[in-house]
C-alpha positions in Angstrom: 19.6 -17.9 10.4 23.0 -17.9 8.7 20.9 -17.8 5.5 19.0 -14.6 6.6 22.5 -13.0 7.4 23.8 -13.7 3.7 21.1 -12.4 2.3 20.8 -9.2 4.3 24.8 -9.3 3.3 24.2 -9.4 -0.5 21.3 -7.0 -0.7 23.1 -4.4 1.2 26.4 -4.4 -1.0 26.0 -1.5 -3.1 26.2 -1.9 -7.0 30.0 -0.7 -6.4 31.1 -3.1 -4.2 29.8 -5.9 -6.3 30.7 -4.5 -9.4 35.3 -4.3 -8.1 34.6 -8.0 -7.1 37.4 -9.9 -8.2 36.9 -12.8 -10.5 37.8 -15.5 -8.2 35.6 -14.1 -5.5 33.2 -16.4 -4.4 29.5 -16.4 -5.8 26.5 -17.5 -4.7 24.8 -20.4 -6.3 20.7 -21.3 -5.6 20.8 -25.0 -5.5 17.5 -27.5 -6.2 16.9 -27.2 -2.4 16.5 -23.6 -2.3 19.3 -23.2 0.1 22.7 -21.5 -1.5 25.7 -22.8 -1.5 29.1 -20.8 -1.7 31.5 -21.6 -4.8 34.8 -20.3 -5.9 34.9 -20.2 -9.4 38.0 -18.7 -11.3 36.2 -18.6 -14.5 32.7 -16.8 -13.3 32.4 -12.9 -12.9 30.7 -11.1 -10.9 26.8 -10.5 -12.5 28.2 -6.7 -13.2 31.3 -7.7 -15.0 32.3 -4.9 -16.9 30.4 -6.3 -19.9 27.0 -6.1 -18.0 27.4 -3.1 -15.9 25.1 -0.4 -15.2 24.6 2.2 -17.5 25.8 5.3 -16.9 24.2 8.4 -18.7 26.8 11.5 -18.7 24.7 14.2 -19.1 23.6 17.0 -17.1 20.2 17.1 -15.5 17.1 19.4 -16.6 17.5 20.1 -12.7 20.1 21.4 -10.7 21.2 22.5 -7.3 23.1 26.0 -7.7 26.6 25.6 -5.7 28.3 28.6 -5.8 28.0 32.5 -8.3 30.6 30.6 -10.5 28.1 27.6 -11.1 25.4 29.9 -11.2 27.1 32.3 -13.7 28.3 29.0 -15.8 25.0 27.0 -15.9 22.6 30.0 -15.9 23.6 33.1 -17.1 25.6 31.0 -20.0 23.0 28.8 -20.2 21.5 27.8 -23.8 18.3 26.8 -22.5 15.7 29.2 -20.9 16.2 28.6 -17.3 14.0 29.1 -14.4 15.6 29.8 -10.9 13.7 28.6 -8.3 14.8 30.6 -4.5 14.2 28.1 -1.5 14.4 27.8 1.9 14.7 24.5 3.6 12.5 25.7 6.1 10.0 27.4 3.8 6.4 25.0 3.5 5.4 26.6 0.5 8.8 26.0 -1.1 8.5 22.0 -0.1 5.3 22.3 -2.0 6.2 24.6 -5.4 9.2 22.6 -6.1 8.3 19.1 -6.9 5.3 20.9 -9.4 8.1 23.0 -10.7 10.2 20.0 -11.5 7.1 18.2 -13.0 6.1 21.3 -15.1 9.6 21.1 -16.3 9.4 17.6 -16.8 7.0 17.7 -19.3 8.8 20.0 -21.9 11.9 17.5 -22.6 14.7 18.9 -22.0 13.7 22.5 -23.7 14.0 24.5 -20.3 16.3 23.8 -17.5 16.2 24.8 -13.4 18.3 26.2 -11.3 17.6 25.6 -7.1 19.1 28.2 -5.4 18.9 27.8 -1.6 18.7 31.5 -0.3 20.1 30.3 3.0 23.2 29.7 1.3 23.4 31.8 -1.2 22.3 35.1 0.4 24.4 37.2 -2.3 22.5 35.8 -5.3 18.9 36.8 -3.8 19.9 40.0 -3.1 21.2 40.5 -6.2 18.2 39.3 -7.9 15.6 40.9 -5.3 14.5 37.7 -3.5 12.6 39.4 -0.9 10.0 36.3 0.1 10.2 32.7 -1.0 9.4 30.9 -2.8 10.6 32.8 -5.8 10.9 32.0 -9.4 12.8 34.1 -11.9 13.0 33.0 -15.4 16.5 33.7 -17.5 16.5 33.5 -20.9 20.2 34.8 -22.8 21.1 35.8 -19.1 18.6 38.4 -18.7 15.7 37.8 -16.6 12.5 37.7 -18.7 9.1 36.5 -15.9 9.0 36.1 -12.7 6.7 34.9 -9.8 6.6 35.0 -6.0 4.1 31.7 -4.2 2.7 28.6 -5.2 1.0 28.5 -8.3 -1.1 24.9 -9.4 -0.3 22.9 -12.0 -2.0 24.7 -14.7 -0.6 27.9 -13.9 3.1 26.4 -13.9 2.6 24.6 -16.8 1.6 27.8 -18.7 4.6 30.1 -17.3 6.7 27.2 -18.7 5.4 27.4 -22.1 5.9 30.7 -21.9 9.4 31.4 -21.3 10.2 28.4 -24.1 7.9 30.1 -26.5 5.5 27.9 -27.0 
């Protein structure tokens, strides 16, 4: 029983937690037996010591949530990248459906387009301003100017296509 707890112990500790352990914090041992055994060690570190911790990758996502016009003015209008905008609801079905293809269609092009989520729940002043009248919507900005759009669920083929065709290909 006590070894169940421990266990259950360890695997919930998140990778933070482990990683601030101090030095001289116990660690768990396996022994021949297969039971554990608790030691204190002043020379072992934790198995993410600094020197082995997780990586960390710094840059921004292909994909986005849109969290204010500021954000949306610096990381689509400015944008380098094409960018396609997709308008959501939480409680729109065919929204729940478009955007896990949208992000796959994305996906595939490497980092050459970018997408905006723009929940039009809360953020009612950015799909008025772009004419959101029914969702899901997908607007394509390019230089901040809008270049394509769509309204609905398109397949696979489709979206890969309207992809290829905002980057140029």
């Amino acid at each position: 029983m006590a070894f169940r707890l421990l266990v259950r112990r360890i695997w919930t500790l998140s990778a933070k937690d482990i990683r601030y352990l101090p030095a001289s914090t116990a660690t768990i041992t396996p022994t021949s037996s297969f039971s554990t055994s608790l030691q204190s060690n002043a020379a072992r570190v934790s198995f993410l010591s600094p020197s082995r911790s997780l990586p960390h990758i710094s840059h921004r996502g292909v994909s986005f949530n849109v969290q204010d016009q500021e954000d949306f003015t610096d990381r689509v209008i400015n944008s380098q990248l094409p960018v396609l905008v997709d308008f959501h609801a939480q409680w729109c079905g065919p929204c729940k459906i478009l955007g896990p293809r949208l992000e796959k269609a994305i996906a595939k092009q490497k980092g050459r387009v970018a997408m905006a989520k723009v929940d039009i729940d809360d953020h009612t002043d950015l799909a008025i301003e772009y004419g959101v009248s029914a969702v899901p919507t997908v607007i394509a900005i390019r230089g901040g100017d809008v270049v394509d759009h769509f309204v609905g669920i398109k397949d696979d083929d489709e979206l890969d296509s309207f992809v290829s065709k905002i980057i140029g290909q």
